[in-house]
FILUM-476433 format. One record per residue (C-alpha): residue in one letter; x, y, z. Coordinates in nm, 3 decimals, m for minus. Example, Ala and Ser with C-alpha at 12.3 -4.5 7.8 and 13.67 -1.06 7.14 Angstrom:
BEGIN
residu, x, y, z
a, 1.230, m0.450, 0.780
s, 1.367, m0.106, 0.714
% end
This chain:
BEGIN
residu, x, y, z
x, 0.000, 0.000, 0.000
x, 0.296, 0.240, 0.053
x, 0.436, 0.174, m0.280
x, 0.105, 0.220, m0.443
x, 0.066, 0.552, m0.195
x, 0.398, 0.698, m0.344
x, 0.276, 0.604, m0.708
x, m0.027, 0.799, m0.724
x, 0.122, 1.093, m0.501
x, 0.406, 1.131, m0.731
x, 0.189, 1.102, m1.108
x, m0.057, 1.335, m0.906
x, 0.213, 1.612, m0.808
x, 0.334, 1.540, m1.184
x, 0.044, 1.622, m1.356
x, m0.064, 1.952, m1.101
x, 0.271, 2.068, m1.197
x, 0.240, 2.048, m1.560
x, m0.123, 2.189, m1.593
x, m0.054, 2.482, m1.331
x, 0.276, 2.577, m1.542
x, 0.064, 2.559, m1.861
x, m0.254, 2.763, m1.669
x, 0.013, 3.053, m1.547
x, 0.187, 3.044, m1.904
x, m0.136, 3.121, m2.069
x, m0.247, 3.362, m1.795
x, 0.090, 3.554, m1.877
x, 0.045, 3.549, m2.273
x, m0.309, 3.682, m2.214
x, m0.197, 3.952, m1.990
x, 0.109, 4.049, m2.198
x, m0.085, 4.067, m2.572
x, m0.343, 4.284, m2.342
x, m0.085, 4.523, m2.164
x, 0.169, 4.553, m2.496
x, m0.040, 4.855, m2.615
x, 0.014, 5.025, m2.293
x, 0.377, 4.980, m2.255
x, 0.448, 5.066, m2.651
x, 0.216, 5.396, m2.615
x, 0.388, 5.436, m2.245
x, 0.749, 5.412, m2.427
x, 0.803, 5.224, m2.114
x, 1.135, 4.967, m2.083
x, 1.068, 4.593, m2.177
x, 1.255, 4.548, m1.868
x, 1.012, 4.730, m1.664
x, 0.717, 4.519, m1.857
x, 0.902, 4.145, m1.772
x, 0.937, 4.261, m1.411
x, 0.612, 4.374, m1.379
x, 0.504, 3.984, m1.529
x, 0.762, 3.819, m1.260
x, 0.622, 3.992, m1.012
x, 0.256, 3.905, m1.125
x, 0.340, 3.541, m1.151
x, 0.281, 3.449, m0.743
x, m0.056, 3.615, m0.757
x, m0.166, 3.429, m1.116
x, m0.014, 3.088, m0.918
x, m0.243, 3.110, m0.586
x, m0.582, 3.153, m0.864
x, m0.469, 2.868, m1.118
x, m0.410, 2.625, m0.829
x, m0.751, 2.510, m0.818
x, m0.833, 2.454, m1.159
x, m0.487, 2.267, m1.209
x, m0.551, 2.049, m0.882
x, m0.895, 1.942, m1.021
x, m0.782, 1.872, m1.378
x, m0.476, 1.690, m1.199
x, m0.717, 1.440, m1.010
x, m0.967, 1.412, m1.313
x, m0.677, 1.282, m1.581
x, m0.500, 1.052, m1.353
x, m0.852, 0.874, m1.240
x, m0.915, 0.899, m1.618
x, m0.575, 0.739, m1.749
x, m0.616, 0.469, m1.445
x, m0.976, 0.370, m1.525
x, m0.839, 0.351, m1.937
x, m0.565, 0.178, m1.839
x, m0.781, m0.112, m1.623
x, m0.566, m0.005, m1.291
x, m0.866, 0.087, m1.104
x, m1.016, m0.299, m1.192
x, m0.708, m0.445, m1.125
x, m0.661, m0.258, m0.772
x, m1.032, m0.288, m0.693
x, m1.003, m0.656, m0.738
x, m0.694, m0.669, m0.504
x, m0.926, m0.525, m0.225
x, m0.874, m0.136, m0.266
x, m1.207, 0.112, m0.238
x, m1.235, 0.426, m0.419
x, m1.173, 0.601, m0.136
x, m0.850, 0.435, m0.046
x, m0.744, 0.478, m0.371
x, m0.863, 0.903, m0.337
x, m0.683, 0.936, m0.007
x, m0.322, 1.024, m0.148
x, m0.473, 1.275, m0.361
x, m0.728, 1.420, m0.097
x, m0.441, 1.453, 0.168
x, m0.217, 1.629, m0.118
x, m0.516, 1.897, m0.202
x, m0.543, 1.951, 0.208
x, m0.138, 2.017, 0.171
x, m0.191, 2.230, m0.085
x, m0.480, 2.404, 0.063
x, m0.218, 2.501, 0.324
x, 0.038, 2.591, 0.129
x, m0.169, 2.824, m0.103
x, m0.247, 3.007, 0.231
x, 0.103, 3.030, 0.345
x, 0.187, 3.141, m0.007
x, m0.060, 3.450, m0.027
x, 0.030, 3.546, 0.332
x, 0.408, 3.574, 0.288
x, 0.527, 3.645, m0.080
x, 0.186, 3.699, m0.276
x, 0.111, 4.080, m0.101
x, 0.457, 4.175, m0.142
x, 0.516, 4.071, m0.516
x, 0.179, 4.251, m0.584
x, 0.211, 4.520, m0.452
x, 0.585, 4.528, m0.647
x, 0.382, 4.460, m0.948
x, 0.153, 4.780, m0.923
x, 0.407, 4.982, m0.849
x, 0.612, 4.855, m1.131
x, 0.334, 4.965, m1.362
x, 0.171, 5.267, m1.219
x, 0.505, 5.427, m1.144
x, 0.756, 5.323, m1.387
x, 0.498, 5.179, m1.678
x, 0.206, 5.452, m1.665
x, 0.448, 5.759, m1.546
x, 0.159, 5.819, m1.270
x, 0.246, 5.982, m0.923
x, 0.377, 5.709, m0.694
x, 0.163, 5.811, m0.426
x, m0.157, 5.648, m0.462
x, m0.412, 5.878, m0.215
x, m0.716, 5.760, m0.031
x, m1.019, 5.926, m0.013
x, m0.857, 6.212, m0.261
x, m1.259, 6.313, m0.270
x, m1.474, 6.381, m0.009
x, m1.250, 6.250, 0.290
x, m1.409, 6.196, 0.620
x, m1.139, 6.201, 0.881
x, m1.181, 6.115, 1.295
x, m0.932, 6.239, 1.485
x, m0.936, 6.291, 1.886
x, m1.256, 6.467, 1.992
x, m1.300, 6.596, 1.661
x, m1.412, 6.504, 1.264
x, m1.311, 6.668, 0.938
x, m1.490, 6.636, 0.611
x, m1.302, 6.787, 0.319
x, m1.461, 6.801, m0.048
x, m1.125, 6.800, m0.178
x, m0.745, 6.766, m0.102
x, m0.431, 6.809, m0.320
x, m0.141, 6.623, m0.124
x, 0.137, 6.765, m0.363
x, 0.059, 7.158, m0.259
x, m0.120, 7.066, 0.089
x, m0.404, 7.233, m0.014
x, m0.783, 7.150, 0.057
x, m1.121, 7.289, m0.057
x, m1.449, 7.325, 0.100
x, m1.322, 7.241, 0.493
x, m1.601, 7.143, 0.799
x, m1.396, 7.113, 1.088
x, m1.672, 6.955, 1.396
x, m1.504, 6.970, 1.756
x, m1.636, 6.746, 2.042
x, m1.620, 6.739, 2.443
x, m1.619, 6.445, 2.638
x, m1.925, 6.371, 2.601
x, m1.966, 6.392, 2.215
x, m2.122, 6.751, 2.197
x, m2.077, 6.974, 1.953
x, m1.849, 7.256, 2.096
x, m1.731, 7.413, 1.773
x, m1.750, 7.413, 1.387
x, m1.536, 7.567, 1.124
x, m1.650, 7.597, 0.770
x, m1.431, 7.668, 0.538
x, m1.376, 7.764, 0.157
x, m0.968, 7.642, 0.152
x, m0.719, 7.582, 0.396
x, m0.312, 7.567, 0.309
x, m0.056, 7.405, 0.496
x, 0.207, 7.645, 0.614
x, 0.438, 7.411, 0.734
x, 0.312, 7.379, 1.076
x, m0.011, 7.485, 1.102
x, m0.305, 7.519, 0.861
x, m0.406, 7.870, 0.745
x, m0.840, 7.889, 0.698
x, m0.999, 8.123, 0.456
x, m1.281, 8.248, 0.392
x, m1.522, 8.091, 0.633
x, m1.744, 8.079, 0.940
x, m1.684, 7.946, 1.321
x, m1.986, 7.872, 1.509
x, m1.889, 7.819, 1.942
x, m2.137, 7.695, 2.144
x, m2.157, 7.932, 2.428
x, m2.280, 7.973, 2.794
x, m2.667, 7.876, 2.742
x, m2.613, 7.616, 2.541
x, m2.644, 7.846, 2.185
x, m2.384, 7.903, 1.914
x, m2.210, 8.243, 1.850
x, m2.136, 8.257, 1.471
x, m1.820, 8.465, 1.346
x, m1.741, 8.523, 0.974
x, m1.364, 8.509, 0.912
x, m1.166, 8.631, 0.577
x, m0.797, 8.402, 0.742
x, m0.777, 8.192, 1.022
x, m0.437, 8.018, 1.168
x, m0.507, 7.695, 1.334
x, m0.290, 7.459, 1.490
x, m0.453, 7.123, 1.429
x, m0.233, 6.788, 1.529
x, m0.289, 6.672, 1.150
x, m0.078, 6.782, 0.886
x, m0.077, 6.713, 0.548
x, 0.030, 6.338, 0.586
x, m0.263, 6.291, 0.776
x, m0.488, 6.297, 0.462
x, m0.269, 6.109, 0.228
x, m0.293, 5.757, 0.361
x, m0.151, 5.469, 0.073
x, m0.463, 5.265, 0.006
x, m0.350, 4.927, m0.047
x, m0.571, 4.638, m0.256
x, m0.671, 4.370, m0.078
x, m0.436, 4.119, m0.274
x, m0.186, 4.374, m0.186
x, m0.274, 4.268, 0.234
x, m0.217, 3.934, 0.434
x, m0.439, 3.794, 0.576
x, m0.365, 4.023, 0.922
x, m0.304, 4.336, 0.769
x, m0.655, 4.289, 0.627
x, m0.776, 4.221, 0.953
x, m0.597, 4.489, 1.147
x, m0.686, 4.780, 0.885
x, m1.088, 4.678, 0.894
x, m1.060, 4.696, 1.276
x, m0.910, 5.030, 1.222
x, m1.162, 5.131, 0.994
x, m1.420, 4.988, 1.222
x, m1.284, 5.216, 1.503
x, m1.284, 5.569, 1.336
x, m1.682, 5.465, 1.292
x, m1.632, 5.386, 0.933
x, m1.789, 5.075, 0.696
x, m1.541, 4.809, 0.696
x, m1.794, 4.582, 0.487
x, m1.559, 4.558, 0.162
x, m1.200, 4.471, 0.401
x, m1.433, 4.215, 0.595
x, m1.494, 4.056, 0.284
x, m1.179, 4.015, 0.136
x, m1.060, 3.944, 0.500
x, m1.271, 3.631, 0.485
x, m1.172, 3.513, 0.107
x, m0.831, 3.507, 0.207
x, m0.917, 3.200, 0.433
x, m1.159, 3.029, 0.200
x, m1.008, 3.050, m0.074
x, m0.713, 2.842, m0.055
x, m1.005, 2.529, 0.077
x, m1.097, 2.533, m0.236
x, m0.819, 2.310, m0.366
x, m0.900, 2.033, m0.144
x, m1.279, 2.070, m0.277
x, m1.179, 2.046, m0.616
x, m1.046, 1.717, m0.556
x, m1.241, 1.619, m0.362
x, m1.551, 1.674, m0.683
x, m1.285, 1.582, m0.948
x, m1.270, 1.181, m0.837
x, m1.625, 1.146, m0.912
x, m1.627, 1.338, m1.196
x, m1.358, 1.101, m1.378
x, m1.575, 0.802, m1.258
x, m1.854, 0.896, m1.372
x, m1.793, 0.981, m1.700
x, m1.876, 0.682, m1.905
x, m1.871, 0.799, m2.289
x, m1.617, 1.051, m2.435
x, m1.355, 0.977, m2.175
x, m1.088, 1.221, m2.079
x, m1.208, 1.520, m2.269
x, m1.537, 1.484, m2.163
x, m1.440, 1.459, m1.763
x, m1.229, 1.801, m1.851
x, m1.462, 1.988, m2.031
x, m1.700, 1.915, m1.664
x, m1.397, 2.015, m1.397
x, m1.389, 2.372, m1.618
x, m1.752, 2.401, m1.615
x, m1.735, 2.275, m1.204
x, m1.474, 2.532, m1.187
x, m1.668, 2.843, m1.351
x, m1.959, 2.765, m1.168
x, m1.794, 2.794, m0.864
x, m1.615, 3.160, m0.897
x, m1.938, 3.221, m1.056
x, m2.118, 3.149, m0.706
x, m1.824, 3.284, m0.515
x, m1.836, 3.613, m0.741
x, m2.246, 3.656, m0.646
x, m2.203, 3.612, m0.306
x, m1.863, 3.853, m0.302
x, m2.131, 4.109, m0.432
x, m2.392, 4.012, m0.175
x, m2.124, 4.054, 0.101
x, m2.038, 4.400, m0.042
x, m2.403, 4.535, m0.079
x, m2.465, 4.416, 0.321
x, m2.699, 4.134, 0.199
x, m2.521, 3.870, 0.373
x, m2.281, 3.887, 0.656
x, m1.878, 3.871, 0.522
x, m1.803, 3.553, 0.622
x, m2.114, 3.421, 0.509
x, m2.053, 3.560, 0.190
x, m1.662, 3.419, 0.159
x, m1.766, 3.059, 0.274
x, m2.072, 3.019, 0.099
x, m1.958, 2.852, m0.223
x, m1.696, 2.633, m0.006
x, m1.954, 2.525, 0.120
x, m2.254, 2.484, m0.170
x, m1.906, 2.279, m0.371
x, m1.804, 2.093, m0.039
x, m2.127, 1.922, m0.005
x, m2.216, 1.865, m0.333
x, m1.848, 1.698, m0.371
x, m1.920, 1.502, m0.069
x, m2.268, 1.373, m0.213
x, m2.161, 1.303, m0.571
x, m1.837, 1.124, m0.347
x, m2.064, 0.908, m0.182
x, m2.247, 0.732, m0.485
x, m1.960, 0.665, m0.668
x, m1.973, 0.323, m0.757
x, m1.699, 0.171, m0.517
% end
């Protein structure tokens, strides 16, 4: 049984690694005949293109996984049932499932190893990636700006909304300053029509200041400048806004809690939070649908039992892509909507599993 353990393991591993270099080349050729144009109109470097595909390549490896692992288990079932193996072993004793375990336990591996993978090299080499081709491909302004529009900003005691900011001259248009006691009341407001940095305090023109006085009122004061010292500069309002395949799993986690905090909606981080963890699972589900797929298939063989993994494996980002949007819109909760077509596919694998003919 260990010989016959190591046998399928190792044409297994063979065949993943064939299909997911041949999914990642084609990715590649797709997404270099569609960026060419760019980089020839961009006058960009062909150096600056290939590193910008190199550092692509870990990201386009964690997606093709699952389609390779499920055309992986779907040939090799195919090429033993063909080949009689599956009679011969059956005969010797040997259930399907026996004969599935060295490829369900390799998906499970994988599973974890896709994880691992996203979480320590995929963020980094993505984020490279962008910057390779918004910076050095696109000739855009390395600083990519959050909230460049209508920024809502919490800071202690205190909440800014600015219509518009320009990080490069430190300049911002149409200002509401609110200021807060201890208890959350409104002590002061500043409306604004601009405000400047001056290198260590902002400069207000053109506006109004409304303080709450003794009886509980608000005195209003019309201003043409006004210097104010606020603890935010500048910096404050030009936060990098990283993509979530640019975040671990933790930074994910950590920037929804911030978000979360300063009394924002976190729904979209949540989300993506929670696909980081299910989506590596799906490797082991693939297999786990592949077997029966391959034994199944009674007329047009191979091709056939491949042609119904790719459809398995639309369907499934087609499910996971409706209840992404779901999960975005509030519909369902975000780990509802990360898990829920792990675990539509894991049952259905499970059932079609069961009734294969043993």
């Amino acid at each position: 049984m260990g010989i016959l353990k190591r046998y399928l393991s190792g044409e297994f591993l063979k065949l993943m690694g064939f299909f997911l270099f041949i999914f990642v080349c084609i990715y590649l050729l797709i997404e270099f005949i569609q960026r060419l144009d760019n980089v020839i109109e961009e006058g960009a470097p062909v150096s600056s293109f290939f590193a910008y595909l190199l550092y692509k390549t870990p990201f386009i490896t964690v997606n093709m996984l699952p389609i390779a692992v499920m055309l992986s288990v779907i040939v090799l079932f195919c090429l033993m049932k063909k080949h009689n193996e599956l009679t011969a072993m059956k005969a010797c004793g040997l259930s399907i499932f026996d004969l599935s375990k060295p490829a369900l336990l390799i998906s499970i591996l994988i599973a974890g190893a896709s994880f691992l993978f996203s979480e320590l090299l995929v963020p980094f080499a993505t984020a490279k990636s962008n910057e390779i081709w918004n910076v050095q491909i696109k000739k855009r302004d390395q600083t990519r700006l959050y909230g460049r529009n209508d920024i809502w900003y919490k800071g202690s005691n205190s909440i800014y909304w600015i219509r518009l900011f320009d990080s490069e001259k430190g300049k911002m248009e149409d200002v509401s300053l609110y200021f807060f006691d201890e208890s959350f009341g409104l002590v002061k407001r500043i409306d604004a029509l601009r405000g400047v940095w001056a290198g260590d305090h902002w400069e207000f023109r053109q506006g109004i200041i409304q303080t709450r006085n003794a009886e509980g009122g608000y005195d209003l004061e019309k201003f043409e400048e006004l210097d104010l010292p606020l603890p935010e500069g500048p910096e404050a309002f030009a936060k990098t806004m990283k993509e979530p395949e640019e975040m671990s799993y933790w930074e994910l986690k950590h920037f929804a809690e911030k978000v979360q905090l300063e009394g924002y909606d976190a729904t979209p981080h949540l989300v993506a939070m929670n696909i980081k963890l299910a989506f590596p699972v799906i490797n082991f589900i693939m297999a786990l649908i592949g077997i029966p797929i391959a034994l199944r298939v009674k007329r047009g063989g191979t091709a056939v039992a491949i042609s119904l993994g790719i459809g398995v494996c639309f369907l499934y980002l087609l499910l996971l892509g409706l209840a992404r949007s779901l999960g975005l819109s509030g519909t369902l909760p975000p780990v509802i909507s990360a898990w829920l077509a792990n675990v539509v596919f894991f049952f259905l694998g499970s059932y079609v599993m069961m009734h294969v003919e043993t």
